[in-house]
C-alpha positions as CSV (number, residue, x, y, z in Angstrom):
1,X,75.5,-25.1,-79.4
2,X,73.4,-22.5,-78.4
3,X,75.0,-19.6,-76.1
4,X,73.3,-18.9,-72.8
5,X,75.2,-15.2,-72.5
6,X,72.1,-12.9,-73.7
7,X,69.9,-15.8,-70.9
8,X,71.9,-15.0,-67.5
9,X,70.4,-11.6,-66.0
10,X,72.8,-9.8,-65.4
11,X,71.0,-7.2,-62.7
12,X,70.4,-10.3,-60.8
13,X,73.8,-11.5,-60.9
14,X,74.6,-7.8,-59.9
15,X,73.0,-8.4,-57.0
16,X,73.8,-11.3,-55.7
17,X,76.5,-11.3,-53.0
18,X,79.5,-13.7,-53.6
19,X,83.7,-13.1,-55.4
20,X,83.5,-14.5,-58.4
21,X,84.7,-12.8,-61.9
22,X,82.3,-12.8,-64.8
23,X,84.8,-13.8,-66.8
24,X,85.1,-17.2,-64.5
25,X,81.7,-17.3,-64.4
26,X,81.0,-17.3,-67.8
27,X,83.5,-20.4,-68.4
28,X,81.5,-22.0,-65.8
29,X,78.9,-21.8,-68.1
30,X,80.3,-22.9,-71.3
31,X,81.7,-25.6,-69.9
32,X,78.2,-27.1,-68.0
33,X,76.7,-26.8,-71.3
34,X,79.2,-29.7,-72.6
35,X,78.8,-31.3,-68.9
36,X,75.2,-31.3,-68.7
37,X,74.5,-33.5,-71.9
38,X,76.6,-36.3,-70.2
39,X,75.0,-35.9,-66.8
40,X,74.4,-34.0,-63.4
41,X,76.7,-31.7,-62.3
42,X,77.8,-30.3,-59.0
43,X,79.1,-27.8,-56.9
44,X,80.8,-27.0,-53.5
45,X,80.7,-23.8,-52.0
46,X,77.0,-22.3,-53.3
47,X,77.3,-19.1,-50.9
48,X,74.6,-17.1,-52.0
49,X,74.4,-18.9,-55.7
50,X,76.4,-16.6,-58.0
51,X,78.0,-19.5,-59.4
52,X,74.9,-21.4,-59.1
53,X,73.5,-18.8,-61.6
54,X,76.2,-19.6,-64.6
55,X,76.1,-23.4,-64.0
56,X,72.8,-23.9,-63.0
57,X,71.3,-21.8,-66.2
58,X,72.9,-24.1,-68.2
59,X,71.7,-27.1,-66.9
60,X,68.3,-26.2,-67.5
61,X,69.0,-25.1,-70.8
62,X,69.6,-28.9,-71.3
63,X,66.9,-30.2,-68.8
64,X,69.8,-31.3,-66.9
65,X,70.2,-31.1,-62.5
66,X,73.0,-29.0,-60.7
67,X,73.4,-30.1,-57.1
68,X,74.7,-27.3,-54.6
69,X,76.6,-29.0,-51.8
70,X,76.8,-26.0,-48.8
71,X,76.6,-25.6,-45.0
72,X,75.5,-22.2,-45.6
73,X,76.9,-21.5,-41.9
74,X,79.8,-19.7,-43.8
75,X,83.6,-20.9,-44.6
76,X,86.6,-20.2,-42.3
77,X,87.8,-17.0,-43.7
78,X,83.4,-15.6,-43.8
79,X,83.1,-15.7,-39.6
80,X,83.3,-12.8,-37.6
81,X,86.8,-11.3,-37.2
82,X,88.0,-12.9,-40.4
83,X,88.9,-10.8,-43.3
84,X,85.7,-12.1,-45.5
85,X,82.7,-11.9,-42.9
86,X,80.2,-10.0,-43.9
87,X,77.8,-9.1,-41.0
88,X,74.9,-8.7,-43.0
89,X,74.7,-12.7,-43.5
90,X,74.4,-13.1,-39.9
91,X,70.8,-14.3,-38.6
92,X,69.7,-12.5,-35.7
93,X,68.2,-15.5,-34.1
94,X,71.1,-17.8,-34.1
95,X,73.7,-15.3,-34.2
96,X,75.9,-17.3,-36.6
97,X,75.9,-17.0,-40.9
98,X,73.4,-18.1,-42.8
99,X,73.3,-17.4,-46.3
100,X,70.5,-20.4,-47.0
101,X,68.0,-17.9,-47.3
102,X,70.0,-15.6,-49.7
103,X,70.7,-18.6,-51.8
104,X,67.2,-19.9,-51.9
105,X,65.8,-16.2,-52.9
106,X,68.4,-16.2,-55.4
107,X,67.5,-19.5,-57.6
108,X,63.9,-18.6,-57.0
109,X,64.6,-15.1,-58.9
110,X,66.8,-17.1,-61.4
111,X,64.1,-19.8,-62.2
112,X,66.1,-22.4,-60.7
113,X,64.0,-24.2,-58.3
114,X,63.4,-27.2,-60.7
115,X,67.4,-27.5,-61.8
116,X,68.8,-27.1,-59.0
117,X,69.0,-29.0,-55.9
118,X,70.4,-27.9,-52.7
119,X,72.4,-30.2,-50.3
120,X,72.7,-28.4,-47.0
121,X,75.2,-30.4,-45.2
122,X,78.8,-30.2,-45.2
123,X,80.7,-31.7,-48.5
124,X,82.3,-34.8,-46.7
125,X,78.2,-35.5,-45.3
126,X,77.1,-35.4,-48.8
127,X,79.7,-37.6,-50.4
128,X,79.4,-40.2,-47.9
129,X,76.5,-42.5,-49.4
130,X,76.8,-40.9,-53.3
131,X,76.2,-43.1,-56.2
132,X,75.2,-40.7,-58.9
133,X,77.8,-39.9,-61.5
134,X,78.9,-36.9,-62.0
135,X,79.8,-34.8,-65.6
136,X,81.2,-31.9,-63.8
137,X,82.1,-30.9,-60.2
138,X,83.6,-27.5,-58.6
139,X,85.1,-26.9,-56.1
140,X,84.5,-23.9,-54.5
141,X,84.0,-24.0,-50.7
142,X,86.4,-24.3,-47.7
143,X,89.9,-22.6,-48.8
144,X,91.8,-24.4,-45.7
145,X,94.0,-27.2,-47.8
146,X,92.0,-29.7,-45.6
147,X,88.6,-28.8,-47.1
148,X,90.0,-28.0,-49.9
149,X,91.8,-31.3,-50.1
150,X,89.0,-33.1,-48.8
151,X,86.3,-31.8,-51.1
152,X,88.6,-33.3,-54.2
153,X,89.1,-36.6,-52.2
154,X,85.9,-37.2,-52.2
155,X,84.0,-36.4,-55.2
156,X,86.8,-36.3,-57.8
157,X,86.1,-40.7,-58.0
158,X,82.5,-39.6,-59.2
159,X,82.7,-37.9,-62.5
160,X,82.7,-39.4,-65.4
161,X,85.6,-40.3,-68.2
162,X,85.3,-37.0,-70.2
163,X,83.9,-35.0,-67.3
164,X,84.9,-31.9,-65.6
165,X,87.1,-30.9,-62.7
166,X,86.8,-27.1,-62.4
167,X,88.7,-25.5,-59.3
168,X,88.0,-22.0,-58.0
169,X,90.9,-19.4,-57.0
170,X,94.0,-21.1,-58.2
171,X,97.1,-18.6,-57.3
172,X,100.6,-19.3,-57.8
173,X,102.0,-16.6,-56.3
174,X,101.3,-16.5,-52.1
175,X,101.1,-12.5,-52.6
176,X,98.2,-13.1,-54.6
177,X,96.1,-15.1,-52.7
178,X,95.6,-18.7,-50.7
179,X,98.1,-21.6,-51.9
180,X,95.5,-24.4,-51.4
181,X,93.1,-24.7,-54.3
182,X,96.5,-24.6,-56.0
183,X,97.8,-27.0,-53.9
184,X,94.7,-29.5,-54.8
185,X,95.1,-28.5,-58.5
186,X,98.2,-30.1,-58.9
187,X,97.4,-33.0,-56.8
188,X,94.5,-33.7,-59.8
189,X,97.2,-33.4,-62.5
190,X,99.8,-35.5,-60.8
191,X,97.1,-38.4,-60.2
192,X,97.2,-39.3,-64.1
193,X,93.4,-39.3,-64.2
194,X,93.2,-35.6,-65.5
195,X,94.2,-33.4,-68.4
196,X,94.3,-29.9,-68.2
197,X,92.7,-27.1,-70.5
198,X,93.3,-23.2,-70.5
199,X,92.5,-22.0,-67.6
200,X,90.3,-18.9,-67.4
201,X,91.7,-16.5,-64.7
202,X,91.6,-18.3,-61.1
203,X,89.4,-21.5,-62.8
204,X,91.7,-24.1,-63.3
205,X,90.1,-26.4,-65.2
206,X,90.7,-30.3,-65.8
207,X,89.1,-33.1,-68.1
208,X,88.4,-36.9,-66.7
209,X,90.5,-39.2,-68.7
């Protein structure tokens, strides 16, 4: 299997705004790479498209499509007054977030724009009429337990046996950080439809039975 380390620019992903590790990041992309041959993959929560960068490189490595479910009007904890907002997202005009630009400049730099493909509606929109299958989905958006929660409700019953459940930010420990991605984590190993592998960091990371 080829590796797509030396193939992910790392100035870009330098610049591109958005919390996740390299480390993470870098199991993102491993695993897509076994993902990708089965099918399309997908995540929630693009933000500015770091993460879009690991997984989406390695869908193209393998002619394969990434679909980026995102708002783009910002999560709970990114609006004004909230420990995460960053005002420099904010567009002048509306006066609310809007990273859609940022993300769109970002797979553009990456040579994305014919892997990837951008849902910008919220995550419960998206999955309302889906059909595809999936080989891989992440969960990376809302970090309320209902969005969280939600987000696994709904596109968990799309991917495939042998498929992917990746989940961004898992903490046990409430000094650490938020309780629901955890939360949601072990609600996907106490279904009986996942295993669970090493996990890398705050990626937990399950495989479809």
């Amino acid at each position: 299997m080829t590796s797509l380390k030396t193939t992910i620019d790392a100035n870009l992903l330098a610049n591109v705004k958005g919390f996740l590790d390299h480390e993470e990041g870098m199991a993102l992309n491993a695993i897509a790479l076994k993902a990708a041959r089965m099918g399309a993959c997908l995540e929630i929560g693009s933000y500015c498209g770091k993460s879009t960068i690991y997984l989406g490189t390695a869908c193209r490595e393998l002619n394969g499509i990434l679909f980026s479910v995102d708002h783009h009007r910002g999560s709970e904890e990114q609006q004004p007054g909230e420990e995460y907002f960053d005002p420099s997202l904010v567009d002048p005009r509306a006066l609310e977030i809007n990273t859609l630009p940022f993300f769109r400049q970002t797979i553009d730099a990456a040579g994305l724009s014919e892997t990837v493909v951008p849902l910008v509606t919220a995550s419960k929109t998206a999955a309302q009429a889906w059909q595809t299958p999936l080989s891989l989905v992440f969960i990376d958006g809302g970090h309320s337990f209902e969005a969280a929660s939600t987000d696994y409700a709904v596109w968990s019953p799309h991917i495939l046996p042998g498929g992917y459940l990746l989940i961004h930010d898992i903490f046990e420990d409430p000094k650490e950080g938020g309780q629901a991605p955890y939360r949601v984590y072990q609600l996907a190993l106490s279904s009986g439809r996942f295993d669970p592998l090493p996990r890398v960091k705050t990626l937990g990371i399950l495989q479809r039975l």
